[in-house]
N, C-alpha and C positions, 0 to 999 in steps of 0.2 A: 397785703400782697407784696413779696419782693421784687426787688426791681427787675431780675430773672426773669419772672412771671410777666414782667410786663410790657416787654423786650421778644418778641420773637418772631422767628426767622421766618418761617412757612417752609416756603420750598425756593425761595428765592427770585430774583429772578435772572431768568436765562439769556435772554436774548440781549440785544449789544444796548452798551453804555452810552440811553440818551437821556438826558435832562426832562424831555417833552416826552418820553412814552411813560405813561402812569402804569406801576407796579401793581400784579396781584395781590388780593389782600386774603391773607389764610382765612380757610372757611371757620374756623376756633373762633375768629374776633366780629364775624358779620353779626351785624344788629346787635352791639355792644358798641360799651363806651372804650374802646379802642379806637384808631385808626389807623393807615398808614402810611407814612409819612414818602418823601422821595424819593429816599435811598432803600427803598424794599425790605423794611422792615417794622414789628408794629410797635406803635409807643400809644403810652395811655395821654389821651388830650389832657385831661384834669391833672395828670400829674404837674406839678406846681413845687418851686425851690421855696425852701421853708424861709420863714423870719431870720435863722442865723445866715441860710444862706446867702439872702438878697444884704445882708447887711458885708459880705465880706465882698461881692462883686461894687457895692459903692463902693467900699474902700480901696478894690481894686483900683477903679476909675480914678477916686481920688490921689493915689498913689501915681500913676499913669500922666493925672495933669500934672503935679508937682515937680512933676523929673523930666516933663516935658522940655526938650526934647530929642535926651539923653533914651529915655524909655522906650523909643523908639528900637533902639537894637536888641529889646530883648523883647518886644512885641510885632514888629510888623516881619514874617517870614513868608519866603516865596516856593510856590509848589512850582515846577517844570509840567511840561506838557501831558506827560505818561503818568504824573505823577496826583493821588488826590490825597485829601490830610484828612480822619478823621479826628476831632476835636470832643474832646470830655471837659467840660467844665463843673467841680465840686462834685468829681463822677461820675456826671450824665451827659451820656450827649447831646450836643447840641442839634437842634430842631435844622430842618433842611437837608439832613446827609453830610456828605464830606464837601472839603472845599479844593476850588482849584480847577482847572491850574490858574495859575498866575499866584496874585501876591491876598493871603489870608493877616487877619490880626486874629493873638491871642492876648491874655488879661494876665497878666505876672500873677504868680504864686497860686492861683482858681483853676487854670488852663493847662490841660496837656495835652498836647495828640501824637498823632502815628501817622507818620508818611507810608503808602503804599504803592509798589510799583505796576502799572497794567499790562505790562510788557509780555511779552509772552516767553515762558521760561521752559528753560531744556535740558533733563535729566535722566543720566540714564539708569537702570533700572537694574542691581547688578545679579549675575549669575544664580538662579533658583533652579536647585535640585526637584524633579519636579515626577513622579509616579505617574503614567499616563494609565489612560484606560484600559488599552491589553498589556501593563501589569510592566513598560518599559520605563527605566528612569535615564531622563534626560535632563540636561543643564541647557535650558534658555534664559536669554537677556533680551531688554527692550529698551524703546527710546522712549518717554511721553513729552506730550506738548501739553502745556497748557497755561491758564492766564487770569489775574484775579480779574471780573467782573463785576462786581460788588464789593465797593471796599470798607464800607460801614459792617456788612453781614461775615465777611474775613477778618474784621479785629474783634466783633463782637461774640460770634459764635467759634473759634476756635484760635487754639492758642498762637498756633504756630502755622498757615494756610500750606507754607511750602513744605516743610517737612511731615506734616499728616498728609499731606499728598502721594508723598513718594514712599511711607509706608503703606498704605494703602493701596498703591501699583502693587508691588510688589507682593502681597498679600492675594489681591485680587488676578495677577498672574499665574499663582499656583492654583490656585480655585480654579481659573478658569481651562486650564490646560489639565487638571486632574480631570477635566466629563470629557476629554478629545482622546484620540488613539492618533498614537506614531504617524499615521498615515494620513490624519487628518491636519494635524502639526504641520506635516511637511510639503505637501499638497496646496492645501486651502489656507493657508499664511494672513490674506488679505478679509475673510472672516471672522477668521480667532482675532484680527487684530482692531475690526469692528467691533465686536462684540464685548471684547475689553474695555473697551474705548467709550460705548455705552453705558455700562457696570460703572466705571469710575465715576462716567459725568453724573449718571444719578446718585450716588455715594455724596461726593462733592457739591453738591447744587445746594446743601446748607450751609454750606462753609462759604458760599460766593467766588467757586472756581470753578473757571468753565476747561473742561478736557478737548482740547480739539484735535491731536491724534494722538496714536500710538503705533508702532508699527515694531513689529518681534525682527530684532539683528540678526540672531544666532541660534541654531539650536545644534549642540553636540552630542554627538552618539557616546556610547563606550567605544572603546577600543574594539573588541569580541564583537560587538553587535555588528560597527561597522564592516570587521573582517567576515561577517556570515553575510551580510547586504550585498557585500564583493562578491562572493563567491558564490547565492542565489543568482545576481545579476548574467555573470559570466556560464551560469548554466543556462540558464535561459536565451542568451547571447546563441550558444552553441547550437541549444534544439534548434531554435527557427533557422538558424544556419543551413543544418543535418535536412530543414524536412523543405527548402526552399531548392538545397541543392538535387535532392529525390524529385522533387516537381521539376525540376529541373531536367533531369534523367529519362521522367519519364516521359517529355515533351519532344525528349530527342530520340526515344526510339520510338514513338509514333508518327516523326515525320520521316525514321529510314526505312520503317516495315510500309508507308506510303509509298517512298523512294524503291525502294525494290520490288514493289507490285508494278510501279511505273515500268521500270528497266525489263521484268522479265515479260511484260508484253511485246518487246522489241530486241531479239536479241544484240544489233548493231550499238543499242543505247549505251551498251557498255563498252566497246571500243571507243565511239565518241566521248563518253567520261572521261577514258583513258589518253585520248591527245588535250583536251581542256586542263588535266592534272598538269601534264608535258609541258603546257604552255604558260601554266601559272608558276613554273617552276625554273621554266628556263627565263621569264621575264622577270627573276629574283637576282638573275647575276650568276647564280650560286656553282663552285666546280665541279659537284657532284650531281649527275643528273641520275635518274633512278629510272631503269626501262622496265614496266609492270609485264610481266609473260605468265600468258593464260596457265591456269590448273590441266588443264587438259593435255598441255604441250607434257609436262611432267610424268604424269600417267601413260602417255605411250611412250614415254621413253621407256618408265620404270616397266612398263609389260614386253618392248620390246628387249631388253637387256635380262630380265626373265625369263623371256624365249630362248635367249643364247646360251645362255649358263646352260639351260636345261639342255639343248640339244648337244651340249661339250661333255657333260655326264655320261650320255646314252652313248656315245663315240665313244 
């Protein structure tokens, strides 16, 4: 069996980075001579460093007393807070997970490891041409967050944690905006931006990186599309305008065809309108006042002045 094989991830685990909470063990290695170890991932117990090996870690040791206490600068190094060291000795790692923070020793010339940062890192995600559902193409960008949680399962299972990360955005951006329509994009923002966010962490949860958000910056129209949005917008602007000002219209001559069923029950009602006009006009200041005279006055003039004519004819 290769060391490959004897080494793996499961599904990692997810939740926060504590010393005291025991990791799940993949259901592959239950009731087998697996187990797994601290750091969330399985190693074979019987795996055992051969005869050359143990013979080069004494000589380590040995090497270490003799230059003692010179040896010291190339053996004792200090991890920071955020920071944990996975440790490979003669290629394997060593038992317990990574180390740190504070101050680890390693073995000259047997020992390598990897510092890893926990920090939470921020990348943006850049511009993806993107075909939506009803068949529109848009250019959106996004931000993600996210943070190694697993730093033995992040050196062991992938090469590079940050950079397959932020392919993987970006890949899974377009995926996920190719099953949404324009209207869903632009709308429901805080969905699509869930739902991605979801997609990565389970993609990622082998690689021992936890997604904590994602959120879409930008999304740009064409030019065209936008000038036809304008121009749908501003029609629709108008109608409700058109049918608000007709409701309108028609509120007002329901309360003057009221108004004049009032008035012609009382013929005086309409003299009295006509000094209340007089009043509200001359309480304006204004130099021109306007005196309303009845239709009627008009009509006998115009019959009597027709009277005259006619009898200047017949003379």
């Amino acid at each position: 069996m290769t060391r490959s094989e004897k080494i793996s991830t499961g599904n990692g685990q997810r939740g926060a980075h504590s010393s005291s909470s025991a990791p799940q063990q993949h259901p592959a290695f239950k009731n087998s001579k697996y187990s797994t170890s601290g750091s969330g991932y399985e190693m074979n117990v019987n795996d055992k460093v051969d005869i050359w090996g143990q013979i080069l870690i004494v000589l380590s040791y040995l090497f270490l007393i003799f230059t003692f206490p010179f040896s010291l600068c190339a053996c004792v190094k200090v991890a920071q807070e955020y920071e944990r060291a996975v440790i490979f000795r003669l290629g394997r790692i060593l038992p317990g997970g990574a180390k740190g923070p504070g101050i680890f020793f390693v073995l000259p010339c047997i020992d390598t490891y990897t510092k890893v940062d926990l920090r939470t890192v921020t990348f943006d995600v850049p511009p993806q041409e993107i075909l939506t559902k009803d068949s529109v193409t848009v250019s959106v960008d996004a931000v993600v967050y996210f943070r190694i949680l697993n730093a033995v399962i992040s050196v062991i299972n992938v090469e590079d944690a940050a950079k397959s990360t932020k392919l993987l955005a970006a890949s899974t951006l377009r995926n996920i905006l190719g099953t949404k329509s324009l209207h869903e994009i632009l709308s429901d923002r805080e969905s699509v931006a869930i739902l991605i966010q979801n997609n990565l962490d389970d993609a990622t949860g082998p690689w021992g990186v936890k997604v904590e958000r994602v959120e879409v910056k930008d999304v740009r129209l064409p030019v065209q599309l936008q000038r036809a949005m304008a121009t749908e917008a501003e029609a629709a602007r108008e109608a409700r305008a058109k049918v608000i000002a007709a409701e309108g219209e028609q509120k007002a001559s329901r309360a003057l065809k009221e108004a004049a069923i009032i008035i012609s029950e009382s013929p005086i009602a309409i003299q009295l309108r006509y000094l209340q006009t007089l009043t509200q006009i001359a309480s304006e200041k204004n130099s021109t006042i306007v005196f309303p005279i009845p239709l009627e006055m008009f009509s006998f003039l115009a019959n009597k002045t027709a009277s005259l004519f006619n009898q200047n004819q017949n003379s």
